[in-house]
N, C-alpha and C positions, 0 to 999 in steps of 0.2 A: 791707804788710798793712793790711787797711781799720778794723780794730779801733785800731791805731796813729795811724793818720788822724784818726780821730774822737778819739780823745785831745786830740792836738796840736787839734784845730777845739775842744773842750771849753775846753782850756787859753789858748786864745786869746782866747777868748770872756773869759775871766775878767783875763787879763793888759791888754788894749784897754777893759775895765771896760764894755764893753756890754754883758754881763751881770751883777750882781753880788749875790749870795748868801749867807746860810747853808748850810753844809752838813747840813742836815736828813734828810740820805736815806742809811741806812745799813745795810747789808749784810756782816756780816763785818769786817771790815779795810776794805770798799771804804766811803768815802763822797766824798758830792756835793750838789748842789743840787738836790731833789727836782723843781723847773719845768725845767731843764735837763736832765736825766736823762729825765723822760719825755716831752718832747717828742723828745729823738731816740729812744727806747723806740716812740713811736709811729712815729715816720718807717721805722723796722725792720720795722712790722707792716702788711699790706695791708688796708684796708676798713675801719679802726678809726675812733673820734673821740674827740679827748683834746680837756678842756675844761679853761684855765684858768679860775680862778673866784677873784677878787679887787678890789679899789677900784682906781679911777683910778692913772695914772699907776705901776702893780706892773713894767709892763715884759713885760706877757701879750704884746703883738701884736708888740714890736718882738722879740722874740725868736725865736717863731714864724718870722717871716719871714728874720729871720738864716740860722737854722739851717736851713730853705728855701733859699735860696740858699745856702749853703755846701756840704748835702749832695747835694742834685740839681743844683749847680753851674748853677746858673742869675743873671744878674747880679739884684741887692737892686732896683732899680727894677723892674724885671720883675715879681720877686715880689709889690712891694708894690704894681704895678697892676692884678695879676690879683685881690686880696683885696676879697671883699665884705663892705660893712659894713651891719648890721641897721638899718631905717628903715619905720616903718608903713607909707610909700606905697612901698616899693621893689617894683617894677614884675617879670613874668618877663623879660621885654623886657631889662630890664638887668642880673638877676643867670643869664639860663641860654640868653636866646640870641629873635631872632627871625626874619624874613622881609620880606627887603626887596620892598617894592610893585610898583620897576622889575621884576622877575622875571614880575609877571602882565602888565604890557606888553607886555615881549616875548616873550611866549607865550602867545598868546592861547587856547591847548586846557590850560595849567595844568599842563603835564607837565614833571616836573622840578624842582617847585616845592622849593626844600632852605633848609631852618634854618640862617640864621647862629647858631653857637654864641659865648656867646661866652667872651671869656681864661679867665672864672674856671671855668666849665664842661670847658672842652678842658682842663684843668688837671688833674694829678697830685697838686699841692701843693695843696688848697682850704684857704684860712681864713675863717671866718664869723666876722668881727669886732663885739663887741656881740651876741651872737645871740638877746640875749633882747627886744632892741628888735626883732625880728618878732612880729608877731601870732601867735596859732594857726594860722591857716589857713595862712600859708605858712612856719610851721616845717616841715608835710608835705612840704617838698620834700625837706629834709634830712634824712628818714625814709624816703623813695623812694629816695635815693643808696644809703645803707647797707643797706635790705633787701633791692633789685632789681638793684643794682648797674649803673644807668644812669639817666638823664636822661630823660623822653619830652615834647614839645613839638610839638603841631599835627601827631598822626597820626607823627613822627620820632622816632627815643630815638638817645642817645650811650651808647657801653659806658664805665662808670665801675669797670669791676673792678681795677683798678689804681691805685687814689687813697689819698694819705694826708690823712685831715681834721681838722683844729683850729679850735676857738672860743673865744673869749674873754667872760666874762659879769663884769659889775659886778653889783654887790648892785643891789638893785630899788628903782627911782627911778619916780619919776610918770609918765616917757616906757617905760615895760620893762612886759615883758610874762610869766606863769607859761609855764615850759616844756612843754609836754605830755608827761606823764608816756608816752608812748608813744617820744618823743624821749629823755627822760632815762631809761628803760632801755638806750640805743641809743649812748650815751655811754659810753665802755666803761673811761677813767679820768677821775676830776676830780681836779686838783692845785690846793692855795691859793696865791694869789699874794699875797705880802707886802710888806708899804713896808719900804723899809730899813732900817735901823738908824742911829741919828747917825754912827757911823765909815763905813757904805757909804757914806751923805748924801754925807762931806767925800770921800771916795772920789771919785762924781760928777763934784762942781767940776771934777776934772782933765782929765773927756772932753768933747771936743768935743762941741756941740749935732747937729750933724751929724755921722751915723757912717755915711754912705753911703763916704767915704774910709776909714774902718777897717773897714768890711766887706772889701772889697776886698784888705786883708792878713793874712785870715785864708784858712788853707788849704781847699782844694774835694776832695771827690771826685769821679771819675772820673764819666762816666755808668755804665757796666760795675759799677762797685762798688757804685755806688747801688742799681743793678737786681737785686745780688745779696745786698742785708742780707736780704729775706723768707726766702731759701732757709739764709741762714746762723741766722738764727734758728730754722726750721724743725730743724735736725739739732742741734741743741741736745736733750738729753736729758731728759723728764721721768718719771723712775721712779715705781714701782709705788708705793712710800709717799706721795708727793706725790697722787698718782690719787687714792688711800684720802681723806686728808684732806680734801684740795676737794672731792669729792663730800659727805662728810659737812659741811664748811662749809656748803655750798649747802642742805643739805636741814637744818640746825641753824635756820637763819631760816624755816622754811617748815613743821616738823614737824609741830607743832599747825596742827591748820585752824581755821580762820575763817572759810571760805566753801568750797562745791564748786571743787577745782582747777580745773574745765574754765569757769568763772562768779567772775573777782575784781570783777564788777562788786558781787557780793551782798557784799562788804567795807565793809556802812554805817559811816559815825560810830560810830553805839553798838553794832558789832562791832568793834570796836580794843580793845587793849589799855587804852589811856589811857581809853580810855569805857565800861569795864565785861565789854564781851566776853560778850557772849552765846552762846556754842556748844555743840556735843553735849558736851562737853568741861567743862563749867560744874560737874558734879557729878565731874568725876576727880581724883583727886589730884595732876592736872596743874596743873589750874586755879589762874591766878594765880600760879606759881611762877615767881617772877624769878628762880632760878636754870637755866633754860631760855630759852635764847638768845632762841627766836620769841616768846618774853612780852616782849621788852624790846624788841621792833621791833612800827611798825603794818600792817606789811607787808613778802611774803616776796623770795624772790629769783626774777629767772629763769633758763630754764637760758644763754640769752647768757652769765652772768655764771661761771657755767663755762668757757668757751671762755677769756673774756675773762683771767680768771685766769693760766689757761695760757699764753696766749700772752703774754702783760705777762711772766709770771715766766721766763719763756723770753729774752724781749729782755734783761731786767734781766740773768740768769746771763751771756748773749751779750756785754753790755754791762762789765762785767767781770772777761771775760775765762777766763769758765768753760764746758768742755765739758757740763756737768750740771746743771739748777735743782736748786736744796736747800731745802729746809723754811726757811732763813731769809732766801731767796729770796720765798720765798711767801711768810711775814711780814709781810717790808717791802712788797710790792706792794698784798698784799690789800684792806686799806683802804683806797686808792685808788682801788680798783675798786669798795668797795662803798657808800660813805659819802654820795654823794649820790645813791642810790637807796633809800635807807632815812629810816622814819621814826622817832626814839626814840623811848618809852614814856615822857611828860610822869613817871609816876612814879618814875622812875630817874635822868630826862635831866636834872629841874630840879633837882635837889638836886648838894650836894658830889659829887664833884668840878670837875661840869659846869657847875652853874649855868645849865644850859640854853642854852649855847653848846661849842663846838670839837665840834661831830659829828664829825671825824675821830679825835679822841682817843678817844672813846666806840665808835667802829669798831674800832679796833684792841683793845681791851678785850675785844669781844666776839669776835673772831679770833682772839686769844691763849687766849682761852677756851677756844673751839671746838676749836682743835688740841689744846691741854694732853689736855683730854678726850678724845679720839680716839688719840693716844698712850699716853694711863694706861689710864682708868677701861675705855676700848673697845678693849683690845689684846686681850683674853681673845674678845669677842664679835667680833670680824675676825675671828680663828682660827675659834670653830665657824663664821660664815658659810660662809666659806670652805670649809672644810672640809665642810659640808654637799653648797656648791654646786658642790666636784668629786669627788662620791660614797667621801670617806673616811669619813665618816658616815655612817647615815642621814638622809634626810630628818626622821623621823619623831624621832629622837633629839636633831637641830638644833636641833629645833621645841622640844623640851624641854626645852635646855640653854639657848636665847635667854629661855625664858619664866619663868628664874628672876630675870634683867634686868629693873632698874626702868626703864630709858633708853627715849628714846621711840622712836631709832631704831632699836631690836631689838624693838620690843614695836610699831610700828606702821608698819614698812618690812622689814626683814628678817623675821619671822615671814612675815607677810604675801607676802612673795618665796617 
């Protein structure tokens, strides 16, 4: 059974101490090590990119590449020759492939002319190591992989619809560069990468500096089983309640506008939250109410982050060992999906608890939120939606029953529907 495998490859990992962790990640009864977990979480999902995000020496790349070689069964050198690592001058030449010269030699009419691709491009497993040490301009590449699902290079493209992607980013140093917010939507989990603990530390001492020999004694899958986690996570169940709430999660960050949807360019500084917020909205009784999710972020969700949910909670349930995701499936995940695409509200974020650090604790706050609500206070307004929108109701009756709802999702999305 491959679910069994990946155990034994999990348990390994932690027995050989080239991994080693708190168990942060917890679901039920199941716990684990949140950077473990979703690095194989991502390796389950096709087209995705999971981003460790933590200081030096956390153990973000050599993991990555572990669990690369172990579940695509490919040897640990291999893997860690095909990984590119971020560099201002890194050339496309070197990171996706180019055209050797001999070829216009000997052809002198140009026909035939083909892109060397190269390892890290022909690659299934890509890691962008450092990825913030790229400039803007050629972080677009890794924004063409995920939306286009291929490579293009001098008139040629490679299909990349079959790739699993990882990055690893250090906090921002004088050499690093911002990610483009067009990138870090596209990101689809970030996980913190933490220094150990003093007892991991003395853990450490024990393993060899070199663990290319303890890779090697950790179990592999098959290629067949590899090929077949997308489809096992796909038949994983995600029921009608789960739907309900991730939709309303998504639209809880996004309710109140701040700008025309179809235009976030018109989201100035002094339209945020933290800077006053100027909108139609200025005069409602909405305005300013930090007990409404999208007050407490400077910006909303999109719908990627949808998908994204589902399919992470999917792996997660997969991972173990459930035919169903459950609402505390989605719990655990959600924050990871959302916490580095959000901004907190300076009035919320800098004060107790936060001090204006751990945005993922402050994530999760607002996803425990989000659901509590859409369980309680919107169980009543699900029912008439519903009920409207498969003609037990009238329309016109719906419309009247939503509109004694002070909630902004019945008074400015389901009326409206």
């Amino acid at each position: 059974m491959v679910l069994r495998k990946i155990y034994k490859i999990m348990d390994a990992l932690k027995e050989t101490k080239i991994h080693v962790g708190d168990d942060d990640f917890k679901v039920e009864d199941f716990k684990t090590n949140s950077m473990l977990i979703f690095t194989i979480a991502n390796a389950c999902i096709r087209n995705r990119m999971l981003l460790l995000y933590g200081g030096m020496g956390a153990n973000k790349t050599t993991l990555v590449n572990v669990i690369g070689s172990r579940l695509s069964n490919i040897p640990y050198s291999e893997i860690t020759s095909t990984m590119i690592t971020g560099h201002p001058e890194q050339t496309e030449e070197k990171t996706i492939g180019f055209i050797d010269l001999r070829q216009w030699i000997s052809n002198n009419k140009n026909e035939n002319i083909k892109v060397i691709w190269t390892k890290w491009a022909k690659s299934r497993w890509k890691v962008i190591d450092e990825i913030n040490r790229f400039p803007p301009g050629k972080q677009n590449l890794f924004i063409d992989i995920l939306r286009s699902k291929q490579i293009s290079y001098s008139g040629q493209t490679l299909k990349t619809d079959d790739v699993r992607m990882f990055s690893t980013m250090n906090p921002e140093f004088k050499s690093t560069y911002p990610l483009d917010e067009a990138l870090i939507d596209r990101i689809s989990a970030c996980v913190p990468a933490y220094q150990p603990s003093y007892k991991l530390l003395l853990d450490l001492l024990s393993r060899p500096s070199d663990i290319e020999d303890l890779v090697d004694t950790i179990p592999t899958l098959t290629e067949e089983e590899f090929n077949s986690l997308p489809s096992l996570v796909d038949n994983i169940k995600f029921p009608p309640l789960l739907q309900v709430v991730t939709a309303a999660l998504i639209r809880d960050f996004v309710i109140i506008e701040r700008a025309p949807n179809y235009d976030k360019t018109q989201l100035t500084p002094s339209s945020k939250p933290s800077k006053g917020l100027l909108t139609r909205h200025t005069k409602s009784k909405y305005y300013g109410n930090l007990n409404i999710i999208s007050w407490q972020v400077d910006e909303g969700l999109s719908v990627r982050v949808l998908f994204d949910l589902r399919d992470f909670t999917k792996a997660i349930a997969f991972l173990r060992g459930s035919k169903e995701a459950t609402l505390s499936d989605l719990k655990a995940v959600a924050p990871y999906v959302i916490w580095h695409r959000i901004t907190p509200n300076e009035t919320v974020y800098n004060v107790p608890p936060y001090y204006g650090a751990n945005k993922l604790e402050f994530a999760k706050e607002l996803v425990e939120k989000s659901i509590n609500i859409t369980l309680t206070e919107r169980a009543e307004i699900n029912t008439i939606f519903t009920q409207a929108n498969d003609n037990i109701i009238s329309i016109d009756e719906g419309i009247r029953k939503l509109a004694n709802f002070e909630d902004p999702l019945a008074r400015f999305d389901m009326i409206k529907f």
